[in-house]
N, C-alpha and C positions, 0 to 999 in steps of 0.2 A: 498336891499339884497334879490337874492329870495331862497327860500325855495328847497331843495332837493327833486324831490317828492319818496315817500315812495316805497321799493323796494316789492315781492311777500307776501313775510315773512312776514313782516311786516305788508301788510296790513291784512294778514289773521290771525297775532294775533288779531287785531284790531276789527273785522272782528267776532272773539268769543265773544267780549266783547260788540257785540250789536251797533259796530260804523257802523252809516249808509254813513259814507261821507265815511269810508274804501272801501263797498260793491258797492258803486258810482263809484268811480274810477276803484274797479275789473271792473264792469261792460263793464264804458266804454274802459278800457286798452281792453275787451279779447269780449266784444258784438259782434264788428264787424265780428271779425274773426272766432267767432263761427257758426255765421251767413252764413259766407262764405262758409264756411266747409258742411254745413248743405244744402246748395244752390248749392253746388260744386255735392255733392252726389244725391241727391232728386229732382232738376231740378223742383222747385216749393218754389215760392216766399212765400207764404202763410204760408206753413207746416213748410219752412226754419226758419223766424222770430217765428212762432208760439214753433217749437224747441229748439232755444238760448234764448225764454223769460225765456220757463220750466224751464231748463239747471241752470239759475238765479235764478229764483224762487226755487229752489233746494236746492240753494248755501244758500238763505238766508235762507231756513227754516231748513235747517241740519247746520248751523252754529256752534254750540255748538261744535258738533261731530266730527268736523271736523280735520283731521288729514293731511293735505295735505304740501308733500315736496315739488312738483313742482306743481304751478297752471295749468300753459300752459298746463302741458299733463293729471293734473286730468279732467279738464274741457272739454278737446279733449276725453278723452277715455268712460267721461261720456256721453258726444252730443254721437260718437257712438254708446253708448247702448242706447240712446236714440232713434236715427234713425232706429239699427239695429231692435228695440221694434217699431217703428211706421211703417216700412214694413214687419213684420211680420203678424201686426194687420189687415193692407190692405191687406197682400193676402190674412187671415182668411177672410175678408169682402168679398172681391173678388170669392173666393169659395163659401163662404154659398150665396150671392147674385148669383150666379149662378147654385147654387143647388138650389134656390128657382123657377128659368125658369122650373128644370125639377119639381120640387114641382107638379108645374101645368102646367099636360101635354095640351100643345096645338098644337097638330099633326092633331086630330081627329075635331079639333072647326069648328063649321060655320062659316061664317064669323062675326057676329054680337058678338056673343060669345070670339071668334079672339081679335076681339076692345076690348071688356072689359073686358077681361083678361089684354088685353098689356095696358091699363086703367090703371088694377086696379097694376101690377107688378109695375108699374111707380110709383103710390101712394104710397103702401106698401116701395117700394125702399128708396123713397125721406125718408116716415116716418119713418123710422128704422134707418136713416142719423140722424136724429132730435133729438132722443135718447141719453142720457147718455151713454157714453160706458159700463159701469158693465150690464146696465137694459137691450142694445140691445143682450151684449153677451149672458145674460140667456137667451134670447126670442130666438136664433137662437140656442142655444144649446138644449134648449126644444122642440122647434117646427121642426127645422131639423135636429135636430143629434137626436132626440127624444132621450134625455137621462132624467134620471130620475131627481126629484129636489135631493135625496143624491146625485145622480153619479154628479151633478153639483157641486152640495158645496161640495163634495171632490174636485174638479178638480178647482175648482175657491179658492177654501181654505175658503169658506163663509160657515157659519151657513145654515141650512135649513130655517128658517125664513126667513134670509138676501134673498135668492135665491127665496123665496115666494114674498116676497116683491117686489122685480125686475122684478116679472115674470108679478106679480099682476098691477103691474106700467105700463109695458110696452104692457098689454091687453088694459088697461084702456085708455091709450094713441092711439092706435091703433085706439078703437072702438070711438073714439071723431074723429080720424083726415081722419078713411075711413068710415065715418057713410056714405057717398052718397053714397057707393056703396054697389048694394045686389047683393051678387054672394054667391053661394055655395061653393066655395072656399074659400070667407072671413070666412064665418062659420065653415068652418072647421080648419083653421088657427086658430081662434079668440076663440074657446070654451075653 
């Protein structure tokens, strides 16, 4: 005799009550096609999967809270603020990594000068990737939008400390991973 399997309802009362074999079968009933969705829009395998784990891991940790009539379309409408929140994020990246070119004017360099600039921008680049996102967003809202630490912790909704902290983190990190290079533009980044 087999077993019915459980309908949305059902599992997401299940679901509040901490059943992990409910959140299993959410999973894999709506992974796929979140996935899809995700791969459909983004045209990138990586961010796609890295998207509908969130989206999961979401599901389980707001479980409690959770108020949901239809799955299909809370889970659809969540991935897209997720997506629509993960290219936002990359144009923000996308800008300030390109505000950082003109950061450091290289119109006027020798050539020697030329190399280790486009050196050190490649470093910097990579190491700023390697970051926490809260710790790289202070760093670039500090050092290229030069805003204050209040005007950040208003704008981030963080404490002044928290934003010290971040800022403090991501110099520290900076000066460990460009220690090879001396340029007067790390110095002046980096103070």
């Amino acid at each position: 005799m087999s077993r019915e399997p459980l309908d949305d309802a059902e599992l997401i009362l299940l679901l509040k009550q901490d059943d992990a074999n409910a959140f299993k079968q959410l999973y894999e009933r709506y992974w796929f096609r979140m996935y899809s969705l995700a791969m459909n829009k983004l045209r990138r395998k990586e961010v796609a999967e890295e998207l509908a784990q969130q989206l999961f891991a979401t599901l389980w940790q707001k479980r409690h809270a959770l108020d949901i009539l239809n799955v299909k379309a809370y889970l659809t409408q969540s991935l897209k603020n997720l997506i629509v929140d993960y290219i936002r994020r990359n144009i923000q990246e996308e800008h300030y990594l390109e505000h950082l070119r003109f950061y450091f004017p290289s119109g006027s360099l020798s050539t020697t000068m030329a190399v280790q600039y486009d050196e050190l921008f490649v470093a910097l680049e990579d190491a700023l990737l390697h970051l926490p996102e809260k710790t790289r967003l202070v760093f670039i809202k500090s050092r290229f939008e030069q805003l204050t630490i209040p005007e950040i912790a208003e704008e981030m909704q963080l404490s002044d400390k928290a934003i010290e902290y971040h800022l403090s983190r991501a110099l520290a990190f900076l000066r460990k991973n460009l220690r090879n290079f001396s340029s007067v533009w790390l110095l002046v980044l980096l103070q």
